[in-house]
PDB file of N, H, CA, C and O in Angstrom:
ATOM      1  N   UNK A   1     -50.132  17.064  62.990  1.00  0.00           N
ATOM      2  CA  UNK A   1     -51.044  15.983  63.302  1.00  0.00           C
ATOM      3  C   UNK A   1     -51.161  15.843  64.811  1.00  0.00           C
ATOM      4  O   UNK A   1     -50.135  16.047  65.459  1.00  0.00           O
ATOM      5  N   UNK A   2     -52.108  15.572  65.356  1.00  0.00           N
ATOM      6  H   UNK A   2     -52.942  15.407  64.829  1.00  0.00           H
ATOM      7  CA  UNK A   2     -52.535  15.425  66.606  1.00  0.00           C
ATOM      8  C   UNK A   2     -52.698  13.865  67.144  1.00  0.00           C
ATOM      9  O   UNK A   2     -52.870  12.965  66.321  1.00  0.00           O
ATOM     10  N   UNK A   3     -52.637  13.598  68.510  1.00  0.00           N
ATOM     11  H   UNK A   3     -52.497  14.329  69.178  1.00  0.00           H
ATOM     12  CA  UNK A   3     -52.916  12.248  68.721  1.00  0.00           C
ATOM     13  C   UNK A   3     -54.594  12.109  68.958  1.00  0.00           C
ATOM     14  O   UNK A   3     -55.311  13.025  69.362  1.00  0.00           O
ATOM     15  N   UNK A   4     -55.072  10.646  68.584  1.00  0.00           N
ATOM     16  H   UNK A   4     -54.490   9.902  68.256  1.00  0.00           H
ATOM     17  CA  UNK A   4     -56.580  10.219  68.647  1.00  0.00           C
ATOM     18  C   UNK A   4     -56.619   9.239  69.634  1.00  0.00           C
ATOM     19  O   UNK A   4     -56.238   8.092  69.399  1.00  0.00           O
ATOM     20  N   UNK A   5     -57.006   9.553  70.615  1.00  0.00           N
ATOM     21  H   UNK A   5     -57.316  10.485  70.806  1.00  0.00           H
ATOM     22  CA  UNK A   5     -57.303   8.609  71.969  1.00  0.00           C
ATOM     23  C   UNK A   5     -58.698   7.604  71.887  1.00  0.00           C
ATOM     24  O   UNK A   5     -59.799   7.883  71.411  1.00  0.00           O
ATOM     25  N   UNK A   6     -58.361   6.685  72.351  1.00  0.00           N
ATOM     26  H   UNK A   6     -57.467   6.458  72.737  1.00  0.00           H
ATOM     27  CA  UNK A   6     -59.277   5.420  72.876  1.00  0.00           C
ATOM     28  C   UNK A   6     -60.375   6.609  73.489  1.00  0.00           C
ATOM     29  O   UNK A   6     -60.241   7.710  74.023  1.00  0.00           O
ATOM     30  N   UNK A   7     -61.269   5.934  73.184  1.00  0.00           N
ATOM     31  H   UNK A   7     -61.377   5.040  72.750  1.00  0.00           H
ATOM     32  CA  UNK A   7     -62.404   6.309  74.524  1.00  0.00           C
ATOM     33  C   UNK A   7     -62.718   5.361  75.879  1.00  0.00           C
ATOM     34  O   UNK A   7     -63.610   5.473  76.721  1.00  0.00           O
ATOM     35  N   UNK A   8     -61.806   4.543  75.772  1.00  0.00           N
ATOM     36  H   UNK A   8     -61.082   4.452  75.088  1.00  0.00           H
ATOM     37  CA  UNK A   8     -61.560   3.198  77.071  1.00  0.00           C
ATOM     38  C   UNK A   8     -60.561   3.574  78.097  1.00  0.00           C
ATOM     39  O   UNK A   8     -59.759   4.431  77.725  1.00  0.00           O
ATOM     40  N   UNK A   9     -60.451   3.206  79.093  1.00  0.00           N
ATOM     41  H   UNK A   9     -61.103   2.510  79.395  1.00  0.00           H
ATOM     42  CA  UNK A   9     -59.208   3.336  79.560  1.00  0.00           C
ATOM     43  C   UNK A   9     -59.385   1.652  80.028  1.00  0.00           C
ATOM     44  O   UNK A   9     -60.540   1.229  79.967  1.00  0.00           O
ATOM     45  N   UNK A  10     -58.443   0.799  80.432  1.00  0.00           N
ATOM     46  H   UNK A  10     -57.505   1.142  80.482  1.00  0.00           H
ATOM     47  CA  UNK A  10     -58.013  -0.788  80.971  1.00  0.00           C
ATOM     48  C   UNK A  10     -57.629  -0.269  82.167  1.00  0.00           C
ATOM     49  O   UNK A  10     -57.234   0.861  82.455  1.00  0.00           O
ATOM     50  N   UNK A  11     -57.863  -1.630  83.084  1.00  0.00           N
ATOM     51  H   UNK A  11     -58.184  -2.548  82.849  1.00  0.00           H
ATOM     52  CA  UNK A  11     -57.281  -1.531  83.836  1.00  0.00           C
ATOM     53  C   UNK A  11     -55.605  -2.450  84.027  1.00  0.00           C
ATOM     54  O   UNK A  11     -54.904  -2.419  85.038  1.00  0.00           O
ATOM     55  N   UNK A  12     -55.336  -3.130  82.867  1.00  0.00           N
ATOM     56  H   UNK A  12     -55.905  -3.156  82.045  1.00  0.00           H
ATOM     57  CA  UNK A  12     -54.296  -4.235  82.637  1.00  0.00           C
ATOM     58  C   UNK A  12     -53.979  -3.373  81.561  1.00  0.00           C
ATOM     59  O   UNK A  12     -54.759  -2.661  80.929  1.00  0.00           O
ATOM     60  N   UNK A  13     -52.681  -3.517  81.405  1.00  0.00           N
ATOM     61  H   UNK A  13     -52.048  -4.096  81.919  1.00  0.00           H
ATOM     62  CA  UNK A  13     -52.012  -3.283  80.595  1.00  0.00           C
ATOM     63  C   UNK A  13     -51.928  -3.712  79.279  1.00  0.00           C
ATOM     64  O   UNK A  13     -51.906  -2.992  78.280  1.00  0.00           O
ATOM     65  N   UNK A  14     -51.865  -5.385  79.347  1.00  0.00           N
ATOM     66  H   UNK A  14     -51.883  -5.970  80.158  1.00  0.00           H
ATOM     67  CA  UNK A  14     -52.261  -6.474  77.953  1.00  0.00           C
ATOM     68  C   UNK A  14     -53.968  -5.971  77.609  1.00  0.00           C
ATOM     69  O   UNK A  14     -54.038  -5.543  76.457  1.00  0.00           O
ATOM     70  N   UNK A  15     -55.019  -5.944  78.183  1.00  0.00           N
ATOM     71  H   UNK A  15     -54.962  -6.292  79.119  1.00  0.00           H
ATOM     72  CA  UNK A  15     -55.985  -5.140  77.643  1.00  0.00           C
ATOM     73  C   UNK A  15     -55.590  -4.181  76.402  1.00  0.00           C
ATOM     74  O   UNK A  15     -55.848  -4.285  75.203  1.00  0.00           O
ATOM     75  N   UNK A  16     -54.931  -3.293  77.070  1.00  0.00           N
ATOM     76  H   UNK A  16     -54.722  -3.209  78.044  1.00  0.00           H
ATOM     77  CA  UNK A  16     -54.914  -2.146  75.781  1.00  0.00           C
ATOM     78  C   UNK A  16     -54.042  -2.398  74.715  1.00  0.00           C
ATOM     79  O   UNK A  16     -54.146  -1.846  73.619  1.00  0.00           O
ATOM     80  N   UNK A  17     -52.885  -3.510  75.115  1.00  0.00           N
ATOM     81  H   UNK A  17     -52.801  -3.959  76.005  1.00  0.00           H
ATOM     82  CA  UNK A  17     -52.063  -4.236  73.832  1.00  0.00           C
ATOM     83  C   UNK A  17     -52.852  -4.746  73.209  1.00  0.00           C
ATOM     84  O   UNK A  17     -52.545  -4.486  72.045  1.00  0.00           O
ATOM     85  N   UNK A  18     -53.957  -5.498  73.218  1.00  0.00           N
ATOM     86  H   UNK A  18     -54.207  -5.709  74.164  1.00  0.00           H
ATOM     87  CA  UNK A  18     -54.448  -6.616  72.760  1.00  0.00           C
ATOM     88  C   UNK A  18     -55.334  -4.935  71.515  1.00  0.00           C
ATOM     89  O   UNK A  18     -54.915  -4.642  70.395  1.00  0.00           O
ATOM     90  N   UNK A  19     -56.118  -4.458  72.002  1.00  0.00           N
ATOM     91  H   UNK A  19     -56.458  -4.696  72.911  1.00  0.00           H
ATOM     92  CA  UNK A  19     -56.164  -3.292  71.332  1.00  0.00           C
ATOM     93  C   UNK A  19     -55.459  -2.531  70.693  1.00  0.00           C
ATOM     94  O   UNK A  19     -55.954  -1.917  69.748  1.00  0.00           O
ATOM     95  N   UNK A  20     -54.440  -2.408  70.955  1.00  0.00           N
ATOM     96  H   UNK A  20     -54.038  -2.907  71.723  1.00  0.00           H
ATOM     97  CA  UNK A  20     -53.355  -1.541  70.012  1.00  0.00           C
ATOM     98  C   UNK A  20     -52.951  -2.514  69.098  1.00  0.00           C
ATOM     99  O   UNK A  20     -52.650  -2.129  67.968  1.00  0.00           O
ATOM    100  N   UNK A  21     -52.877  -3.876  69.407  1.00  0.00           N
ATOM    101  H   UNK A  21     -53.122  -4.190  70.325  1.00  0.00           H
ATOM    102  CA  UNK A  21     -52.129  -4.912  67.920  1.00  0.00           C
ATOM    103  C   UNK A  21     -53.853  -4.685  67.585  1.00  0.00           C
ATOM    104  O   UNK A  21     -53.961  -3.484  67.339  1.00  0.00           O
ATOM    105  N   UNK A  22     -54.661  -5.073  67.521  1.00  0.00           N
ATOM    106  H   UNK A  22     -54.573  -6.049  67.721  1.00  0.00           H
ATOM    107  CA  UNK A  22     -56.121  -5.209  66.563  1.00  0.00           C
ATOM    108  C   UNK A  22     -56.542  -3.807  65.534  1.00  0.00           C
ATOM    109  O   UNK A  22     -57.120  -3.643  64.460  1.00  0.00           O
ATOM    110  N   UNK A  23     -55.777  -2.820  66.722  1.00  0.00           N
ATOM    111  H   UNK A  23     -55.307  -2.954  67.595  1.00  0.00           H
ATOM    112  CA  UNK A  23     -55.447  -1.540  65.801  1.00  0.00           C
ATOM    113  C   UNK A  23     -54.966  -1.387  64.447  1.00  0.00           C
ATOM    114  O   UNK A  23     -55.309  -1.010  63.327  1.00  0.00           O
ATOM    115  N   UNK A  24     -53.746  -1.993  65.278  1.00  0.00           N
ATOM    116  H   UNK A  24     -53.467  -2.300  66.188  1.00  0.00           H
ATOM    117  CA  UNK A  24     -52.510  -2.314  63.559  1.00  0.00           C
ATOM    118  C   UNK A  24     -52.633  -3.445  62.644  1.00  0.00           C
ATOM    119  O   UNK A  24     -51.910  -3.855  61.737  1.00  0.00           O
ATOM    120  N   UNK A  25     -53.583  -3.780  63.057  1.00  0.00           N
ATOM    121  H   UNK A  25     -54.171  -3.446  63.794  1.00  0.00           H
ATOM    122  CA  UNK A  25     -53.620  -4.996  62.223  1.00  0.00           C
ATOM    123  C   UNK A  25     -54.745  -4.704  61.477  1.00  0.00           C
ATOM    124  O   UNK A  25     -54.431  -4.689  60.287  1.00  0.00           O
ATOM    125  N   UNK A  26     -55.864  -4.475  61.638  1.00  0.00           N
ATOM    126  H   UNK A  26     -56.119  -4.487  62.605  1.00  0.00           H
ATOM    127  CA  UNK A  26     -57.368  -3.978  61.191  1.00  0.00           C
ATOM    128  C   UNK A  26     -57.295  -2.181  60.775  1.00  0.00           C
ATOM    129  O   UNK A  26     -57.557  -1.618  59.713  1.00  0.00           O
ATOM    130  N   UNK A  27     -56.950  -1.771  61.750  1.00  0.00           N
ATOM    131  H   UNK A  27     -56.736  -2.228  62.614  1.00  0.00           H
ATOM    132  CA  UNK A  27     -56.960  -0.534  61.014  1.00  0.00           C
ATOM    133  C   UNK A  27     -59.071  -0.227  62.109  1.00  0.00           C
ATOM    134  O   UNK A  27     -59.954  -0.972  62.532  1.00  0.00           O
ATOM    135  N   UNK A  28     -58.857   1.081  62.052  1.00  0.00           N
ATOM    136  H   UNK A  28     -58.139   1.686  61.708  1.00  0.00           H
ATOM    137  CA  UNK A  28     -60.523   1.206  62.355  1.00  0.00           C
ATOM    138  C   UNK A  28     -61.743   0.749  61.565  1.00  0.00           C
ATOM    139  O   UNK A  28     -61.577   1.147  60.411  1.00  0.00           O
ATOM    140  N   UNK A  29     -62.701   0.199  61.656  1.00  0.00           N
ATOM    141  H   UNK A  29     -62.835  -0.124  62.593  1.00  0.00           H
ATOM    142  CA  UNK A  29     -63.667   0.087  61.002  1.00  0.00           C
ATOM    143  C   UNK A  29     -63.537   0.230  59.718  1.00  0.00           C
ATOM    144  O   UNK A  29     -63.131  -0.420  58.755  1.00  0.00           O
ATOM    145  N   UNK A  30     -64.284   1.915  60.102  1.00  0.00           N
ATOM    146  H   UNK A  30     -64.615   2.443  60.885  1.00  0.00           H
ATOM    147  CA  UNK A  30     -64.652   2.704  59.315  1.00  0.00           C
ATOM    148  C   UNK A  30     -63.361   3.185  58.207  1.00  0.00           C
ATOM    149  O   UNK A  30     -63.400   3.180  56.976  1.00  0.00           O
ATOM    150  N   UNK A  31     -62.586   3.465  58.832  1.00  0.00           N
ATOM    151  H   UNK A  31     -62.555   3.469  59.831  1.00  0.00           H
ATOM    152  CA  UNK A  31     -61.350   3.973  58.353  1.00  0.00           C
ATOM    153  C   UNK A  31     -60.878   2.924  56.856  1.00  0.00           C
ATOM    154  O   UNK A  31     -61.259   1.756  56.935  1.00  0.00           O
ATOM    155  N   UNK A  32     -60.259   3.234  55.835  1.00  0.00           N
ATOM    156  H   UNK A  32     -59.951   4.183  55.770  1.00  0.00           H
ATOM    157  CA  UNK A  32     -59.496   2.785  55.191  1.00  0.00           C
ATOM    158  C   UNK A  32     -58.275   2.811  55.369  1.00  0.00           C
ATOM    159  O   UNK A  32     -57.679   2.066  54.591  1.00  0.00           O
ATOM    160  N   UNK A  33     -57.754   3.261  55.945  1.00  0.00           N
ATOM    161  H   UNK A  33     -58.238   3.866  56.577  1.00  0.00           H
ATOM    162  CA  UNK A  33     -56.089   3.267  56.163  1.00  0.00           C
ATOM    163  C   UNK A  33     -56.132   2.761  57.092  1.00  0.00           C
ATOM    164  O   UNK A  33     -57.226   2.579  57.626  1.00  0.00           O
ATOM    165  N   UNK A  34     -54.436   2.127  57.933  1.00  0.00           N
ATOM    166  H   UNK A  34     -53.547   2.275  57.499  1.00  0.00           H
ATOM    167  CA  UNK A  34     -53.902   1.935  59.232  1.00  0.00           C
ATOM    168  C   UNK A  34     -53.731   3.113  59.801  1.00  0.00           C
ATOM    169  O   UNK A  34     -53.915   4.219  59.291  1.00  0.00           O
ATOM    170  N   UNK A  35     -53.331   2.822  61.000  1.00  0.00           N
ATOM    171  H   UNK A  35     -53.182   1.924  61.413  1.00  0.00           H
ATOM    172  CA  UNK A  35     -52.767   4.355  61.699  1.00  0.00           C
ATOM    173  C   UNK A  35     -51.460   4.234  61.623  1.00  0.00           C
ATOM    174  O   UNK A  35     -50.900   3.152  61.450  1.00  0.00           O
ATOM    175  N   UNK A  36     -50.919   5.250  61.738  1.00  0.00           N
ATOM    176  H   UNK A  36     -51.375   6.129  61.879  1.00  0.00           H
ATOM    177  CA  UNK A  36     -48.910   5.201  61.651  1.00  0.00           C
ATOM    178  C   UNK A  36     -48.247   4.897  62.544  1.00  0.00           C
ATOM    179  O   UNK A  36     -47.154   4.331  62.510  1.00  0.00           O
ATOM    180  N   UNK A  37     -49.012   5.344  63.680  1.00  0.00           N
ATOM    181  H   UNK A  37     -49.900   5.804  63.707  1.00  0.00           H
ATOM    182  CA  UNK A  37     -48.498   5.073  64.959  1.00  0.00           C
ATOM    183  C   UNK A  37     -49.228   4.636  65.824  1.00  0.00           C
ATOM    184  O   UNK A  37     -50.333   5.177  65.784  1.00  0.00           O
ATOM    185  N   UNK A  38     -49.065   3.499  67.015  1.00  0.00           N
ATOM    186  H   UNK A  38     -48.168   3.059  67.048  1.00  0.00           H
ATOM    187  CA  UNK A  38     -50.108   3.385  68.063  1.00  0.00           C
ATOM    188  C   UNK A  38     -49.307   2.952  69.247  1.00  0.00           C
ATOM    189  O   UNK A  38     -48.385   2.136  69.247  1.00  0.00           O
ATOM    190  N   UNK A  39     -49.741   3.543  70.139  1.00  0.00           N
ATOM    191  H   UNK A  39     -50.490   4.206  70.139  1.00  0.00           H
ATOM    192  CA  UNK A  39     -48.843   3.108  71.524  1.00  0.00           C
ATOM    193  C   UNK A  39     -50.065   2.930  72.492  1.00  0.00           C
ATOM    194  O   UNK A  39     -51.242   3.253  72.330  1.00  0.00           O
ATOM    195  N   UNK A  40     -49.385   2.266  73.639  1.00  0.00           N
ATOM    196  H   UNK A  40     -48.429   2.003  73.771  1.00  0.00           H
ATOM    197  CA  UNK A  40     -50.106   1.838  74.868  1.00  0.00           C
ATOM    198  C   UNK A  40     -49.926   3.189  75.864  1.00  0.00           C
ATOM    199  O   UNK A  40     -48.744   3.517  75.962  1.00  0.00           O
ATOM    200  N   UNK A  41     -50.874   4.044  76.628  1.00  0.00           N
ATOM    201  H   UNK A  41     -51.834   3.778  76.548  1.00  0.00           H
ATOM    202  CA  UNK A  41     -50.188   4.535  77.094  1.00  0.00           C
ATOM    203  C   UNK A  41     -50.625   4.297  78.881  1.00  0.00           C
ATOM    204  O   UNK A  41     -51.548   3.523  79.136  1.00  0.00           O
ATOM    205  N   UNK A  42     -49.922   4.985  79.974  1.00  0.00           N
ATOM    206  H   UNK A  42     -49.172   5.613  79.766  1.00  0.00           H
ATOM    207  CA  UNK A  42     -50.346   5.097  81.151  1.00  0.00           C
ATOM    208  C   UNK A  42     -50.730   6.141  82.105  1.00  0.00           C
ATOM    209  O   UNK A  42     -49.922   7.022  82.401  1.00  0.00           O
ATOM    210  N   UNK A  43     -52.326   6.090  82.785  1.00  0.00           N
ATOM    211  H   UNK A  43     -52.982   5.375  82.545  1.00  0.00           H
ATOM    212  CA  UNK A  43     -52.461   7.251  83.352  1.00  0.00           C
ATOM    213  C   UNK A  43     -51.968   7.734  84.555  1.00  0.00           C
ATOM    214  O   UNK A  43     -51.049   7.009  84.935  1.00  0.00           O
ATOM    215  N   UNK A  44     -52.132   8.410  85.115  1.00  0.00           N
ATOM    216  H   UNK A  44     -52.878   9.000  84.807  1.00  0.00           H
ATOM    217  CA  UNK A  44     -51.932   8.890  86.462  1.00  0.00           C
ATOM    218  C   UNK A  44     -52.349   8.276  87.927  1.00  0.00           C
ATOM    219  O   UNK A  44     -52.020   8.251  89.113  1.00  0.00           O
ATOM    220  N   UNK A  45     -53.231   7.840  87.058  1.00  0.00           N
ATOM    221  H   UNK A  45     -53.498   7.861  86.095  1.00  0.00           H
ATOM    222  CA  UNK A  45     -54.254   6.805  87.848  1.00  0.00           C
ATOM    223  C   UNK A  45     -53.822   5.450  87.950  1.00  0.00           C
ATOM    224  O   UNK A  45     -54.521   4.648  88.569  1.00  0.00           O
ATOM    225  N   UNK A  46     -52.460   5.006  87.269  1.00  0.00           N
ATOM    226  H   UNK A  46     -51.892   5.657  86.766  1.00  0.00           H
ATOM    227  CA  UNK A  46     -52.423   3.550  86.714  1.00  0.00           C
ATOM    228  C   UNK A  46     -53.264   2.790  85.645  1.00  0.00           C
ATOM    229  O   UNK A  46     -53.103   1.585  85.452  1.00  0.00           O
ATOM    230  N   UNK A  47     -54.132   3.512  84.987  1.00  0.00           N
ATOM    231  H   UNK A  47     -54.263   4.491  85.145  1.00  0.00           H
ATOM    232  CA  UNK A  47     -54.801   2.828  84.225  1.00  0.00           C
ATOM    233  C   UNK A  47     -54.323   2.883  83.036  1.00  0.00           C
ATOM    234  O   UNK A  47     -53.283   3.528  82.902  1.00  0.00           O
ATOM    235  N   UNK A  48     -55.043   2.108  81.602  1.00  0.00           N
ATOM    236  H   UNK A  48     -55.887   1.584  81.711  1.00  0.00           H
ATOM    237  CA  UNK A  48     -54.155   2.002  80.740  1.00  0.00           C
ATOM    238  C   UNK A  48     -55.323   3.019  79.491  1.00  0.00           C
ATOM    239  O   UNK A  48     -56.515   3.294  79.623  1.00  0.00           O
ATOM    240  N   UNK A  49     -54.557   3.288  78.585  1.00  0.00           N
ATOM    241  H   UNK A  49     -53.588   3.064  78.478  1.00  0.00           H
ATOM    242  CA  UNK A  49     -55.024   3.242  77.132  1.00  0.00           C
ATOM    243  C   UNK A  49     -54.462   3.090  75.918  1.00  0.00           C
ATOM    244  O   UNK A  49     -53.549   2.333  75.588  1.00  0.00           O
ATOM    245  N   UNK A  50     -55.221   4.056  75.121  1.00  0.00           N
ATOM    246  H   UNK A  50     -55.962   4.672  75.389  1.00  0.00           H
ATOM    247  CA  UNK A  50     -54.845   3.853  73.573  1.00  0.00           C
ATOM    248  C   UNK A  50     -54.791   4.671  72.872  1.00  0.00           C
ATOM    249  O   UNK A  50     -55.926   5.028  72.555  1.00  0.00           O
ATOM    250  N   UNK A  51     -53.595   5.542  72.138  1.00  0.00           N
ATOM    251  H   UNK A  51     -52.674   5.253  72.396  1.00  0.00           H
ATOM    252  CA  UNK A  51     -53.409   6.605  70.981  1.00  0.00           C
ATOM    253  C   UNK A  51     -52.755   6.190  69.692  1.00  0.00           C
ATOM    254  O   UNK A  51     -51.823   5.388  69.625  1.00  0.00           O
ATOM    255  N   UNK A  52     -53.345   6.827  68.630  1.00  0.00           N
ATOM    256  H   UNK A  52     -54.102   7.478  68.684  1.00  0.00           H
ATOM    257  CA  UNK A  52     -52.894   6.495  67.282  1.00  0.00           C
ATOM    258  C   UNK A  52     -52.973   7.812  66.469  1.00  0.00           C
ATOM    259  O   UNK A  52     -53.844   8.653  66.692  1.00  0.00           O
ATOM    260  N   UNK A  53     -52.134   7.934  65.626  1.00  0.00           N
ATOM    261  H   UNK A  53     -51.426   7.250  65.445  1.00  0.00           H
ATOM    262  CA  UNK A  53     -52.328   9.198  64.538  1.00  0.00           C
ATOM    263  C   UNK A  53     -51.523   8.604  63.229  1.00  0.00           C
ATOM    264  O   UNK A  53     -50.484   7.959  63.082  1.00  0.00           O
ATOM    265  N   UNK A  54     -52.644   9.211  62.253  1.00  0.00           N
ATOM    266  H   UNK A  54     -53.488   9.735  62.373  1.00  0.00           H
ATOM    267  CA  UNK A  54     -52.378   8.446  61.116  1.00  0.00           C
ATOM    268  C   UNK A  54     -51.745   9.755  60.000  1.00  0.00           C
ATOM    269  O   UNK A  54     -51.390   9.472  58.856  1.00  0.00           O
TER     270      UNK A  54
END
């Protein structure tokens, strides 16, 4: 399984939490399942995002 990245990046950190709990909690849209995993992550840049793999 591979990781599925945000197409966002934040510039705050709580940004992309606030996204990663709406993740786990909702699940995608479209999707019927949750994802298994979701973390916050950080770029190089300092900026923030979002990966999940289900």
């Amino acid at each position: 399984m591979a990781w599925i990245y945000s197409g966002k990046l934040y510039d705050s950190e709580f940004q992309a939490g606030c996204l990663a709990a709406r993740m786990r909690e909702e699940g995608f849209i479209l999707s019927k399942r949750s994802p298994r995993y979701v973390y916050v992550f950080k770029t190089k840049t300092g900026r923030y995002g979002v990966k999940c793999m289900w």
